[in-house]
C-alpha positions as CSV (number, residue, x, y, z in Angstrom):
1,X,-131.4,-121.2,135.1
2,X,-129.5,-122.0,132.0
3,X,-126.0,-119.9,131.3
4,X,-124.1,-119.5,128.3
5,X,-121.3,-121.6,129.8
6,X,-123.9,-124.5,130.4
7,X,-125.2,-124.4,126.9
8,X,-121.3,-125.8,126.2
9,X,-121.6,-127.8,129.0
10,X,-124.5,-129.7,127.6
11,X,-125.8,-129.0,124.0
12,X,-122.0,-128.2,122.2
13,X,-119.3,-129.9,124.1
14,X,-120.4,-133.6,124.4
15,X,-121.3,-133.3,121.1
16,X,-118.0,-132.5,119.8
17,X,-116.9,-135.4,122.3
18,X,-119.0,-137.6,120.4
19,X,-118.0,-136.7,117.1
20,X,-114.5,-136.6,118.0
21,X,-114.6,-140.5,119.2
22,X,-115.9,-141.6,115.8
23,X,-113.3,-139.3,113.5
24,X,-110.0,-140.0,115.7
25,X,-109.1,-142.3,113.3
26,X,-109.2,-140.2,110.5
27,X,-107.8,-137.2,111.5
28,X,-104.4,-136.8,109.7
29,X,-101.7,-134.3,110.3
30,X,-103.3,-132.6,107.1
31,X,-107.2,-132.2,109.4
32,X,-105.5,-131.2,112.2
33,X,-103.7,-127.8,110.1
34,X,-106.9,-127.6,108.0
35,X,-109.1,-127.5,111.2
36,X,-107.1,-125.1,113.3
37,X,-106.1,-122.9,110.1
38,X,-110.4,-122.8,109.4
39,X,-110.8,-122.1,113.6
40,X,-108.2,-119.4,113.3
41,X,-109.9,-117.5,110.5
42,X,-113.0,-118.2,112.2
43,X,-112.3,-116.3,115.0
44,X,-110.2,-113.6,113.8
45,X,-112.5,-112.4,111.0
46,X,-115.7,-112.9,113.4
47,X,-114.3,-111.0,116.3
48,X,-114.3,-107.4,114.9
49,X,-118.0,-108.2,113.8
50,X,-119.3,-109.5,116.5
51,X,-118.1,-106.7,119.0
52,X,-119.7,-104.5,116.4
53,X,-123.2,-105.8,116.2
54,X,-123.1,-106.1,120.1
55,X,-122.1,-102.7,120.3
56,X,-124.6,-101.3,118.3
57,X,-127.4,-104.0,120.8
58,X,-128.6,-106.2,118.2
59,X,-127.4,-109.3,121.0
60,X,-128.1,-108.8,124.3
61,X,-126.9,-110.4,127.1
62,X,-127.3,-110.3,131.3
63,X,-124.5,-110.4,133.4
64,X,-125.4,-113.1,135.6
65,X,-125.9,-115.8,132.6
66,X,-122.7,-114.7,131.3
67,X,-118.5,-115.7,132.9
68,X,-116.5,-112.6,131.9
69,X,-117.1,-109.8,128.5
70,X,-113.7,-108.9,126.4
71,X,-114.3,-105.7,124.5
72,X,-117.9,-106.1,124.0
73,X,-118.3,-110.2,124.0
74,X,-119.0,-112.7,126.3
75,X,-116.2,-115.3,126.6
76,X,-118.5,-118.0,126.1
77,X,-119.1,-116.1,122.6
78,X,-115.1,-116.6,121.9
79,X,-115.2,-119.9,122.4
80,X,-118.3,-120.4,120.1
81,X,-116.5,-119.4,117.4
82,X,-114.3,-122.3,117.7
83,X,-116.6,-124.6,119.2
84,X,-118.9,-124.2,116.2
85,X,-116.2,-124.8,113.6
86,X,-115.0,-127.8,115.4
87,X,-118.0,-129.3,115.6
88,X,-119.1,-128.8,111.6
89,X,-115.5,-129.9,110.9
90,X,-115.8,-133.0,112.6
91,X,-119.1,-133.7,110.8
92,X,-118.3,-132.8,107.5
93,X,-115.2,-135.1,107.6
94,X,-117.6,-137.9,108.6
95,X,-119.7,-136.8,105.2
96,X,-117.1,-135.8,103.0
97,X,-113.9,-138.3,103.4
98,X,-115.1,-141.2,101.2
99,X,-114.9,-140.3,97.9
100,X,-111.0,-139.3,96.3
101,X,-111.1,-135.6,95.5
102,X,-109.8,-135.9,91.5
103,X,-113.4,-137.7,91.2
104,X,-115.3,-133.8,91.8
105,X,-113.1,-132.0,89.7
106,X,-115.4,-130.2,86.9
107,X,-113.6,-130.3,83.4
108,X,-116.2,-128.8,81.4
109,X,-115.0,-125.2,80.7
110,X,-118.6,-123.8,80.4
111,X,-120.3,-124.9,83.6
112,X,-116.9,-124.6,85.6
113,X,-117.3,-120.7,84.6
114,X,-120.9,-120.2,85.0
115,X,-121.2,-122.3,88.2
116,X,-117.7,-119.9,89.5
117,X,-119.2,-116.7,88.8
118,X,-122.7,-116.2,88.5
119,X,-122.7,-117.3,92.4
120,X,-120.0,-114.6,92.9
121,X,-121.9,-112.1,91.6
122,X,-124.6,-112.7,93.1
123,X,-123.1,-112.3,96.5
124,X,-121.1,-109.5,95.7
125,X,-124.5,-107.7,94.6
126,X,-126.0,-109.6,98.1
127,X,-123.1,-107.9,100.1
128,X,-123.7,-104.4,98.7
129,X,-127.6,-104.6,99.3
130,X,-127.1,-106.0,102.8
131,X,-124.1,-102.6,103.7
132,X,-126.7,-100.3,102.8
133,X,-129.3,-101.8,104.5
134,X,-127.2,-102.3,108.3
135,X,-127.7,-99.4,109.5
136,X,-128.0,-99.3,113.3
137,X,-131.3,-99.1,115.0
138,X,-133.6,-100.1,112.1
139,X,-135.0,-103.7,111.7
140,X,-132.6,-104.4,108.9
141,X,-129.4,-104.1,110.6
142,X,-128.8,-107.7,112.2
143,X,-129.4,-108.9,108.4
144,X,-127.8,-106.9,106.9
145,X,-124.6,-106.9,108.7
146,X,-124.6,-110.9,108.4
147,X,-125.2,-110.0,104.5
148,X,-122.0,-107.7,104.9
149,X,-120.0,-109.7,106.8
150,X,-120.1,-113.3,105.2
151,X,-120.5,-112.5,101.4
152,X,-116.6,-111.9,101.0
153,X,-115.8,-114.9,102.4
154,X,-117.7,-117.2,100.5
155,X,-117.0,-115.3,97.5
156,X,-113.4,-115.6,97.9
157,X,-113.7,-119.4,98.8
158,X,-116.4,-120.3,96.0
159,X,-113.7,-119.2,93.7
160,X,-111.8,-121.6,94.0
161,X,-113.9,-124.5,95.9
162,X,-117.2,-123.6,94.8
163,X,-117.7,-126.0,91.4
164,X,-115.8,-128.8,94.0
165,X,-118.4,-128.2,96.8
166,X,-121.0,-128.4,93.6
167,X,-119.8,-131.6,92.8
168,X,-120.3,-133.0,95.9
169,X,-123.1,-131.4,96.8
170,X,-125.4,-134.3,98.4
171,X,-122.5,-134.5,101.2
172,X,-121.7,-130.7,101.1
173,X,-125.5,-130.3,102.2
174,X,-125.6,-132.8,104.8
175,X,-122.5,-131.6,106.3
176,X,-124.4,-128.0,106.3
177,X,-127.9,-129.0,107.3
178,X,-127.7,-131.2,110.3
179,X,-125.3,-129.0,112.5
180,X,-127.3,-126.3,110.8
181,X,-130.7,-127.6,112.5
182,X,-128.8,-128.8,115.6
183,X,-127.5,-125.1,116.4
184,X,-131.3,-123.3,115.6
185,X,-132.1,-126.1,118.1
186,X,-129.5,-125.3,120.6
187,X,-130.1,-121.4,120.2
188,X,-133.8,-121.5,120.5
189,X,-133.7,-123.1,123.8
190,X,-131.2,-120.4,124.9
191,X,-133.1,-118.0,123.8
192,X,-136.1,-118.9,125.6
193,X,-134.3,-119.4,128.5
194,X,-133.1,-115.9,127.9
195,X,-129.3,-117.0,128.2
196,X,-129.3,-114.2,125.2
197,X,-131.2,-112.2,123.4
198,X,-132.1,-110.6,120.0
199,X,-133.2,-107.1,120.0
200,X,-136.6,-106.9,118.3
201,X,-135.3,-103.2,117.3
202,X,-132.5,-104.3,114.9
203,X,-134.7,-107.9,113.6
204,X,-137.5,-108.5,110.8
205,X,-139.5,-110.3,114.1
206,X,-140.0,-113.0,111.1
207,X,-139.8,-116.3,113.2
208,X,-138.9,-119.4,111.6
209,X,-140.5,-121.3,115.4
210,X,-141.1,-120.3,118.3
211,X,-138.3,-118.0,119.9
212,X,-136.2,-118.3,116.7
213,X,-136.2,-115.2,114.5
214,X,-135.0,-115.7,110.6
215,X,-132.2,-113.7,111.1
216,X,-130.6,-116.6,113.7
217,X,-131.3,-119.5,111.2
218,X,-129.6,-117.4,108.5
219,X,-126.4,-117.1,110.8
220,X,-126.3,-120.5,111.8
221,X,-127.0,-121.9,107.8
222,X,-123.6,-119.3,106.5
223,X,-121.5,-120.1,109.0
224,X,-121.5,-123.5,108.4
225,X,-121.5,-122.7,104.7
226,X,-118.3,-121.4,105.1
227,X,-116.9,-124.1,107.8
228,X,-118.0,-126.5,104.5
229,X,-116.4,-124.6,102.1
230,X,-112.9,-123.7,104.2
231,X,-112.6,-127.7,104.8
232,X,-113.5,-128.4,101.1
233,X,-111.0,-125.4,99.4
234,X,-108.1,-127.6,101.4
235,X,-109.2,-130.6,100.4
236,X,-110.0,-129.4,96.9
237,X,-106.1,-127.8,96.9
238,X,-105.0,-131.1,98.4
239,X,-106.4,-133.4,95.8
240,X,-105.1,-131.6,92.7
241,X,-101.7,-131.6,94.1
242,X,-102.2,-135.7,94.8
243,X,-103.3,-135.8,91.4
244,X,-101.1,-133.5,89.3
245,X,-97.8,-134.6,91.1
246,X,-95.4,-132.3,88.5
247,X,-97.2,-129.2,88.6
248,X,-97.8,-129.2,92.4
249,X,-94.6,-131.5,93.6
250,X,-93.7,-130.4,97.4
251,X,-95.3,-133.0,100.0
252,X,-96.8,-131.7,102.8
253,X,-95.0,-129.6,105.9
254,X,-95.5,-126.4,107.1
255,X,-93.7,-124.6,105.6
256,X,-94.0,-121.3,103.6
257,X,-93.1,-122.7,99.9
258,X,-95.7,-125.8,100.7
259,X,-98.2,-123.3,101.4
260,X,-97.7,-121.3,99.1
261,X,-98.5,-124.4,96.2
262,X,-101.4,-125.2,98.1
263,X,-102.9,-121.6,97.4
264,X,-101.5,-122.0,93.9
265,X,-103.7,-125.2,93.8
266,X,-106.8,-123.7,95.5
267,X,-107.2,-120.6,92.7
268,X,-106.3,-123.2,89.7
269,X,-109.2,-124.1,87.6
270,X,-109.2,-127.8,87.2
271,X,-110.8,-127.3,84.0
272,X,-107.5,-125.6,82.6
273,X,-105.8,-128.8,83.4
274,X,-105.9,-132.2,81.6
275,X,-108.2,-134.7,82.5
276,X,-106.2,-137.9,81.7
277,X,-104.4,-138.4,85.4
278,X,-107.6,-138.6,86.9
279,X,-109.5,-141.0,84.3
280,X,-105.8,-143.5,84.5
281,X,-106.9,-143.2,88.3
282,X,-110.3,-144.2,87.5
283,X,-109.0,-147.0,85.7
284,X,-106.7,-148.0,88.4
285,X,-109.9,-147.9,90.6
286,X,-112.0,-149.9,88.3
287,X,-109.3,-152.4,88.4
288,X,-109.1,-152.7,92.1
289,X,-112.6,-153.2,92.5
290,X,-112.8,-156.2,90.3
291,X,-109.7,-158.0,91.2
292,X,-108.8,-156.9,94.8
293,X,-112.3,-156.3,96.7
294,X,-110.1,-156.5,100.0
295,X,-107.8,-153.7,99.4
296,X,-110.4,-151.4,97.6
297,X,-112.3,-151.8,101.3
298,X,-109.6,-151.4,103.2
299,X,-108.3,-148.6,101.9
300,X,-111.5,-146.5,102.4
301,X,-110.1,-145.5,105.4
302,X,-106.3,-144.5,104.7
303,X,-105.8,-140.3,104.4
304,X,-106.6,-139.1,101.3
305,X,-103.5,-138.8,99.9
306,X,-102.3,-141.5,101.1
307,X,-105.3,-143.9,99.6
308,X,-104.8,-142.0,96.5
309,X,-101.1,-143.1,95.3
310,X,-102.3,-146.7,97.2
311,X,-104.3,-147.2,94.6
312,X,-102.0,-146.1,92.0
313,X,-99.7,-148.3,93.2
314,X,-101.3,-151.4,94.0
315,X,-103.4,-151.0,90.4
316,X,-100.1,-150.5,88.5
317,X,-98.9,-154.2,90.3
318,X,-102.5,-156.0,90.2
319,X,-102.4,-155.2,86.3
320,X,-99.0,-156.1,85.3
321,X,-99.5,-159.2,87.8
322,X,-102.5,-159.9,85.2
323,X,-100.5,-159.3,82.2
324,X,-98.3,-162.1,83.3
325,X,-100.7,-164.9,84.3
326,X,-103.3,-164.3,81.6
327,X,-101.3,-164.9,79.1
328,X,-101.8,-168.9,78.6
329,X,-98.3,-168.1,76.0
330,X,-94.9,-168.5,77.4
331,X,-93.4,-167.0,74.6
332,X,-95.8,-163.8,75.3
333,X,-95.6,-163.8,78.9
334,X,-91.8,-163.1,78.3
335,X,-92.4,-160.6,75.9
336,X,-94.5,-158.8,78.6
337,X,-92.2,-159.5,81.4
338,X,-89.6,-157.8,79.0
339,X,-92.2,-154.7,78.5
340,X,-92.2,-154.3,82.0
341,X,-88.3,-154.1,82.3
342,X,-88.1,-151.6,80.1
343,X,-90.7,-149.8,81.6
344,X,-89.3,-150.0,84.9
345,X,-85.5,-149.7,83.6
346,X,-87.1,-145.9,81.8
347,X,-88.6,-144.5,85.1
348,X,-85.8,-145.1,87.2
349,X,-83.2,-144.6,84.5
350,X,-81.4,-141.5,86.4
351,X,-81.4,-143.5,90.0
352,X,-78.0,-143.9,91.2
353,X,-78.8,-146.3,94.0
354,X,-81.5,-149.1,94.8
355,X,-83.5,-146.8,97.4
356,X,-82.2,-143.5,95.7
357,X,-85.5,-141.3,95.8
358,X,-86.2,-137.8,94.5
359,X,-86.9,-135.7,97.7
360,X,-86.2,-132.0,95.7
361,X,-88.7,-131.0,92.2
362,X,-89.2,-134.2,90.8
363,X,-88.6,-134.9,87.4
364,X,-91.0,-136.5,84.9
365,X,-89.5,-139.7,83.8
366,X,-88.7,-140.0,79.9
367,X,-91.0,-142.9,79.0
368,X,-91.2,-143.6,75.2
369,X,-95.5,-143.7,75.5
370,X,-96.0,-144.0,72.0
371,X,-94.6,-147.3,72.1
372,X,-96.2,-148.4,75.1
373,X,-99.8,-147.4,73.6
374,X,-99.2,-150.0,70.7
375,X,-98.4,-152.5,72.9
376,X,-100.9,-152.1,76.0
377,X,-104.6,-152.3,76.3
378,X,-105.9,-148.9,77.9
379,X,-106.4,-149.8,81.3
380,X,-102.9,-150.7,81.4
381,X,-101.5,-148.1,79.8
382,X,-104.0,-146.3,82.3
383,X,-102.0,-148.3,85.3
384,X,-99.0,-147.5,83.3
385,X,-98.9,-143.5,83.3
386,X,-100.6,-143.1,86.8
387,X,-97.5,-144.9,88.2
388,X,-95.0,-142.6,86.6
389,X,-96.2,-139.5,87.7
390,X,-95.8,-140.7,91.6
391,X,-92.8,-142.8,91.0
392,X,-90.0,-140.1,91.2
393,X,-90.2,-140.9,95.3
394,X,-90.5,-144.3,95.0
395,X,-87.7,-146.9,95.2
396,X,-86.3,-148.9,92.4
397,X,-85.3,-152.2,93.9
398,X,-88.9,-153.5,94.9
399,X,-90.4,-153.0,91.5
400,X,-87.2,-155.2,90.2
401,X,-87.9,-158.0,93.4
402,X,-91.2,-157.7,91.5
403,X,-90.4,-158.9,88.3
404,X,-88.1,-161.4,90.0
405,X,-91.8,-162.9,90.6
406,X,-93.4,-162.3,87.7
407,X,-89.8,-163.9,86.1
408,X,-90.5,-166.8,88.6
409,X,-93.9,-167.8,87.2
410,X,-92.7,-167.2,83.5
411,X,-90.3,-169.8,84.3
412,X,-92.8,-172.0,86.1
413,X,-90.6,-172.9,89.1
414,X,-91.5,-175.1,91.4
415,X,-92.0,-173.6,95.1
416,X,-90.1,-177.0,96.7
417,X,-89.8,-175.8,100.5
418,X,-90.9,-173.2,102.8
419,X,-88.3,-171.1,102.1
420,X,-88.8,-170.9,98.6
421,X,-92.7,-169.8,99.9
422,X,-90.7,-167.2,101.9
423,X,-88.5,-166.0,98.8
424,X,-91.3,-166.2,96.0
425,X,-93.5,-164.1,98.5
426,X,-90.9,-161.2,99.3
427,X,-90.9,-160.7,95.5
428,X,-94.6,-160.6,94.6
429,X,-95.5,-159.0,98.2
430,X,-92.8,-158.1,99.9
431,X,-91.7,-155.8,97.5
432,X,-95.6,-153.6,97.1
433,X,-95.0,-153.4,101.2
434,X,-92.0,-151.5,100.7
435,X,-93.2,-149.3,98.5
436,X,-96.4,-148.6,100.8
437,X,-94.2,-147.4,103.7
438,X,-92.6,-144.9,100.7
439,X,-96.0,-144.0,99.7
440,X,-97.1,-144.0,103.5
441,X,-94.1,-141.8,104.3
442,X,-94.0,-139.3,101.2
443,X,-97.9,-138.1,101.9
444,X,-97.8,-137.8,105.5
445,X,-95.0,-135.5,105.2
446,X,-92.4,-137.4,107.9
447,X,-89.3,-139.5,107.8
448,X,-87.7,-141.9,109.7
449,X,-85.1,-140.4,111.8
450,X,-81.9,-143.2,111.3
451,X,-81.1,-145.9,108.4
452,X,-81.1,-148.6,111.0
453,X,-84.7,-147.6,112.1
454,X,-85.7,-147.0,108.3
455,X,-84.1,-150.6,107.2
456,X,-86.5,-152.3,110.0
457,X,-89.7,-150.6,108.9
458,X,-88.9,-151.9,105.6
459,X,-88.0,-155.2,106.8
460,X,-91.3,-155.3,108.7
461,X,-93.3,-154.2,105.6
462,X,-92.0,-156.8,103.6
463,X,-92.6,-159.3,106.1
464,X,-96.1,-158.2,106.6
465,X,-95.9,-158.5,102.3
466,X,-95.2,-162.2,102.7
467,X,-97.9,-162.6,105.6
468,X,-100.6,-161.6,103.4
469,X,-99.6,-163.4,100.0
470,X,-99.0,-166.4,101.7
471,X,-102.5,-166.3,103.2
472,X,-104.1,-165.7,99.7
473,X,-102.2,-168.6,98.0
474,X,-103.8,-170.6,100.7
475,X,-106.9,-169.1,99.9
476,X,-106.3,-169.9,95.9
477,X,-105.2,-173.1,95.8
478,X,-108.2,-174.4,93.7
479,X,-108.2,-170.9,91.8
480,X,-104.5,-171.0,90.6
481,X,-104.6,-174.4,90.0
482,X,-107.7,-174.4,87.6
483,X,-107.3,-170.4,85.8
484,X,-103.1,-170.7,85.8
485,X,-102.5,-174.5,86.0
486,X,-100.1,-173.1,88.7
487,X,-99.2,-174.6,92.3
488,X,-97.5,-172.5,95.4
489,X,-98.0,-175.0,98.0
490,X,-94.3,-176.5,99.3
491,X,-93.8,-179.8,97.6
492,X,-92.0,-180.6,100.9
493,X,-96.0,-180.6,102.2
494,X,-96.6,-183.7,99.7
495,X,-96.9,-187.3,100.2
496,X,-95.9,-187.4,96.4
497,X,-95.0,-184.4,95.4
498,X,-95.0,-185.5,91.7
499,X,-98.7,-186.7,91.6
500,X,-99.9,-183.3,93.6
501,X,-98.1,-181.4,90.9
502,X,-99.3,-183.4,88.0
503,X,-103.0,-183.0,89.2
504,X,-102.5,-179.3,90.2
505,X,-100.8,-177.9,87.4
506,X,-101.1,-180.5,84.4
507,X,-104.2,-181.8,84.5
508,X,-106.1,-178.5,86.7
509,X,-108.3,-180.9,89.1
510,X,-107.4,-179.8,92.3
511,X,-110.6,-181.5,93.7
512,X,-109.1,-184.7,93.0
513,X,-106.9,-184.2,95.7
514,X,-110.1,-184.3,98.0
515,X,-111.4,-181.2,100.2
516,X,-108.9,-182.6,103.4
517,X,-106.1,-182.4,101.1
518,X,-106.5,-179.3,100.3
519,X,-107.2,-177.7,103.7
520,X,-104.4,-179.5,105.3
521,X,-101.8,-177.5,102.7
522,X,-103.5,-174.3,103.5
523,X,-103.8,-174.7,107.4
524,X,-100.3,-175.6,107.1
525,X,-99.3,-172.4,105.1
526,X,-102.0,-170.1,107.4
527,X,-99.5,-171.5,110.3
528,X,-96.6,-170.7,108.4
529,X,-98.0,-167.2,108.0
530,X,-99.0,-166.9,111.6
531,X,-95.5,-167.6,112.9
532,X,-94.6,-164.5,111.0
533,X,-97.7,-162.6,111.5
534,X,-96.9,-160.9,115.0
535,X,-93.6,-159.8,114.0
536,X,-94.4,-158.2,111.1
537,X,-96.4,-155.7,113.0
538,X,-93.5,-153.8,115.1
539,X,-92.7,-151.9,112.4
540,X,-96.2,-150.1,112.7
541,X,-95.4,-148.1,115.8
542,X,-92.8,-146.3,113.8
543,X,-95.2,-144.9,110.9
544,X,-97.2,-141.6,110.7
545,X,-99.8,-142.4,113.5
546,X,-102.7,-141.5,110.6
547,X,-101.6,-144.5,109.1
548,X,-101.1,-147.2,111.9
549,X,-104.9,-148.0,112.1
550,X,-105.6,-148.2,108.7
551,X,-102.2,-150.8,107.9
552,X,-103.2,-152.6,110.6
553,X,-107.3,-152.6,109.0
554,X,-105.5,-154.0,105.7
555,X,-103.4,-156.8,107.7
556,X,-106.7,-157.9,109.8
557,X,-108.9,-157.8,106.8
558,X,-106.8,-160.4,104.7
559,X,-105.9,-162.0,108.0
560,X,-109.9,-162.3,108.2
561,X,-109.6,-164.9,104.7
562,X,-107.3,-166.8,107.1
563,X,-109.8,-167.4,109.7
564,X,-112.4,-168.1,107.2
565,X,-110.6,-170.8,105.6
566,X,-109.6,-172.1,109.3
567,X,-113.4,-172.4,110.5
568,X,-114.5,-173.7,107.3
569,X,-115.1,-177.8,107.9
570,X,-113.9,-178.4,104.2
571,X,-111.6,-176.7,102.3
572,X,-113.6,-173.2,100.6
573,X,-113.7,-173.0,96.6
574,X,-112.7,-169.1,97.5
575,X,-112.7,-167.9,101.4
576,X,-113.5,-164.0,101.7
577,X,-115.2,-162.0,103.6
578,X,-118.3,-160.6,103.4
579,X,-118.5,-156.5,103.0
580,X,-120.3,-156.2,106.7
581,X,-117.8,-158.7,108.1
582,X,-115.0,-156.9,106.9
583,X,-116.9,-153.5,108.1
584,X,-116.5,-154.8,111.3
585,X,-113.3,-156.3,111.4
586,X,-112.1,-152.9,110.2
587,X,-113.8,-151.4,113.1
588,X,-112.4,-153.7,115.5
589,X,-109.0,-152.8,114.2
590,X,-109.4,-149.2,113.6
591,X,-111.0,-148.6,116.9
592,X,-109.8,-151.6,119.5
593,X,-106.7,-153.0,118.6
594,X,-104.7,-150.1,117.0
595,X,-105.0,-148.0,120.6
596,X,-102.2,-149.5,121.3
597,X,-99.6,-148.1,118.7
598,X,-101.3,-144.7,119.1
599,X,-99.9,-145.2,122.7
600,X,-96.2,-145.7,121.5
601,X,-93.6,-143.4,121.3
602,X,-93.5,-141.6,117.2
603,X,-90.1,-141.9,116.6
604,X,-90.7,-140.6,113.2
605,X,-89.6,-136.6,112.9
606,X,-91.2,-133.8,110.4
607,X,-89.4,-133.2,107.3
């Protein structure tokens, strides 16, 4: 005979288990607070009603199927409020993470008002009809007092989630359906097994299947309306604040202040606020996708936060990186280079040290935009503005080692030696993996605990910088040589360094050189790269664990162009990887090899 402890046992438990393997990775400090906040209100608002409906018999239960009863509940029932929440948690994560949360805001005034408060009237009037008809004893109660009982609740969340969970709603109703159907499954087995039972007294007898009444179905689909909506109102909250850095400014922590911004952020309307941060995002988006299809897959599965200013970031340097080498003018390219001094010299004009960040209210930077909007296309201006508003806790000394790059290709220098590999790759690279552990750091809410230990991670980033760029100048050889008429290879590599130059950069006919050529500079940099490789992930054990599997995703993915290149018999035009290879390389990584630095002491402390 089934109990009510062995439908956990075997329909709810290992299903959680299940779920909880595949979303490990995922779950930030930020899921863990939003899932026990949601399993906390969960079970405090459900106990008082669920003792009540017991009371008045419209659940039943025997003794013998049943562990121990507190007040009028079965412990089993206790932990079934959590159980439950958990489990649609879990699932929704899996449905909802993908997407950044600025792309489900609803600007439009109208619909954002309409689709806000005709639902909420609606329940309020569904709340009142379903008090008056609970009354105990008659065949309307059990209905009624779900009616009751849940139609605040969604009424106070669809206030501020409900246009987000609209947005979404191809996700929001997956995430409700399937453990929706899963738990009528669950629950009509235990019914027939009568581990419980509905009192035919206080139900409609309306069956939905055999053993299942209506009223059952309609408990299972609001619950997990409201799991949905409780997980999307934080992330809701959560993405306005990542995306209106100045009005919402304290990073995440637990305290009081913090929480009291996210509430702040949950009751705005995004509709009151301007739409331009999120379309610059877009645009920094758009410009991933085209010209960095590696990151824009890897960082599917950072936190959101997290992803959000990584792509800010990264767009912001792929662009001005862009404005640099497409300009076939040296004049202009100097002009630009200048542009993006002054821009850089205006948003960290009140730093008074080269790793001076703003950690109290940050202060919008006073950028002369008008200018700037002459002088830019739109998506970099775009690139331009969405850096500025996350800037005020970012460094200023690696966006200067950046323009040390970009000044080192305005000037055409000559990469003559390894070392000069090294140095021109701790500019371009180095630098954007300095200002990830800031980013990394910042939305996670942590810090690291010494300067000693904070000067290594930031050693380590940079190093991991120059891993990767090295491996995608070995990747481009034919690329820069033919778009840029530039060379990165180490004349030191060259039998005649002034003939591989003259092909490479005057004349742009790398093939000349011949396919062996060619693949012996790149296996020579890709070894280059791989003494350096190993050591430049130590620093990972000392970040936010929700980021260790995802860096080291990023570092395996490029490192994947790397092996391409290696197993190719002739030297690629372009190695990459395909999108399942790098699916599953990310999986390898995410999964596999990143146990170990979840293993590892965190030697990083709360703020």
């Amino acid at each position: 005979m089934l109990t009510y402890i062995d439908v956990h046992l075997i329909y709810t438990l290992p299903i959680i288990a299940v779920l909880a393997s595949i979303t490990w990775p995922f779950i930030s400090r930020l899921e863990l607070f939003k899932m026990a906040f949601v399993c906390t209100m969960a079970f405090v608002y459900t106990t008082p009603w669920d003792n009540y409906i017991i009371f008045h018999s419209a659940w039943m239960y025997k003794p013998k199927n049943i562990l121990a009863v507190i007040g009028y509940v079965p412990v089993e029932e206790y932990m079934f409020f959590v159980i439950q929440t958990v489990m649609t948690s879990l699932w929704a994560l899996i449905c909802t993470r993908w997407c950044p949360a600025c792309f489900n805001f609803n600007y439009n005034k109208t619909s954002y008002t309409l689709i806000r408060w005709i639902p909420i009237l609606a329940l309020a009037l569904t709340a009142i009809k379903g008090y008056n008809i609970a009354v105990p004893g008659t065949d309307t109660f059990y209905l009624g007092c779900i009616l009751w009982w849940s139609c605040p609740v969604i009424m106070f969340l669809w206030y501020g989630a409900g246009n987000y969970f609209v947005k979404k709603s191809t996700s929001s109703a997956i995430a409700v359906i399937v453990p929706t159907l899963y738990l009528c499954w669950v629950d009509r087995i235990a019914l027939k097994d009568d581990v419980w039972h509905i009192n035919e007294k206080t139900s409609l007898k309306i069956f939905v299947a055999d053993d299942l009444p209506f009223e059952e179905c309609l408990f299972f689909l609001i619950t997990n309306v409201i799991i949905v909506l409780g997980s999307m109102a934080f992330d809701k909250s959560h993405g306005l604040a990542d995306t209106y850095t100045f009005d919402f400014p304290l990073r995440y922590s637990a305290s009081w202040k913090y929480n009291s911004q996210q509430m702040r952020a949950f009751v705005t309307a995004e509709c009151d606020m301007s739409p331009s941060p999120v379309n610059d995002i877009k645009h920094c988006l758009n410009v991933l996708k085209t010209a960095s299809k590696s990151f824009d897959v890897a960082s599917l599965v950072f936190p959101a936060g997290v992803r959000l200013h990584l792509i800010i970031l990264y767009a912001f340097c792929r662009v001005t990186d862009d404005m640099i080498d497409s300009e076939p003018n040296v004049g202009v390219k100097k002009q630009k280079l200048t542009l993006i001094e002054r821009f850089i010299g205006e948003l960290f004009a009140d730093r008074s040290a080269d790793y001076d960040v703003k950690k109290s209210t940050p202060r919008k930077p006073q950028v002369d935009w008008q200018r700037y909007r002459k002088e830019l296309t739109d998506e970099e201006l775009s690139c331009f503005r969405a850096i500025s508003r996350i800037s005020f806790y970012l460094p200023r000394k690696p966006f200067y080692e950046l323009l040390d790059g970009y000044r080192w290709d305005v000037e055409g220098k000559v990469v003559q030696n390894e070392a000069d590999l090294m140095l021109y790759s701790s500019y371009v690279a180095g630098s954007v993996g300095a200002l990830c552990v800031y980013v990394m750091m910042h939305k996670s809410g942590v810090n690291i605990d010494d300067d000693a230990r904070h000067d290594f991670v930031i050693r380590k980033a940079q190093q991991m910088g120059q891993v990767l760029q090295i491996v995608n100048i070995s990747r481009d050889i034919v690329t820069d040589s033919e778009t840029l008429g530039r060379c990165y290879v180490p004349a030191e590599y060259m039998d005649d360094a002034a003939a591989d130059l003259k092909v490479l950069c005057a004349d742009r006919k790398p093939w000349t050189l011949g396919s062996d050529k060619l693949k012996t500079y790149a296996t020579r940099m890709i070894d280059l790269a791989n003494r350096h490789q190993l050591e430049s992930l130590e620093g990972i054990r000392y970040l936010p664990y929700e980021v260790r599997g995802p860096v080291l995703v990023a570092t395996d993915i490029y490192r994947g162009v790397a092996c391409a290149i290696q197993a190719s018999p002739t030297y690629p035009r372009r190695a990459s990887l395909n999108k399942w290879d790098k699916i599953l390389v990310g999986v390898n990584s995410l999964y596999v090899k990143s146990l170990r630095y979840f293993f590892q002491t965190e030697r990083c402390k709360r703020c």
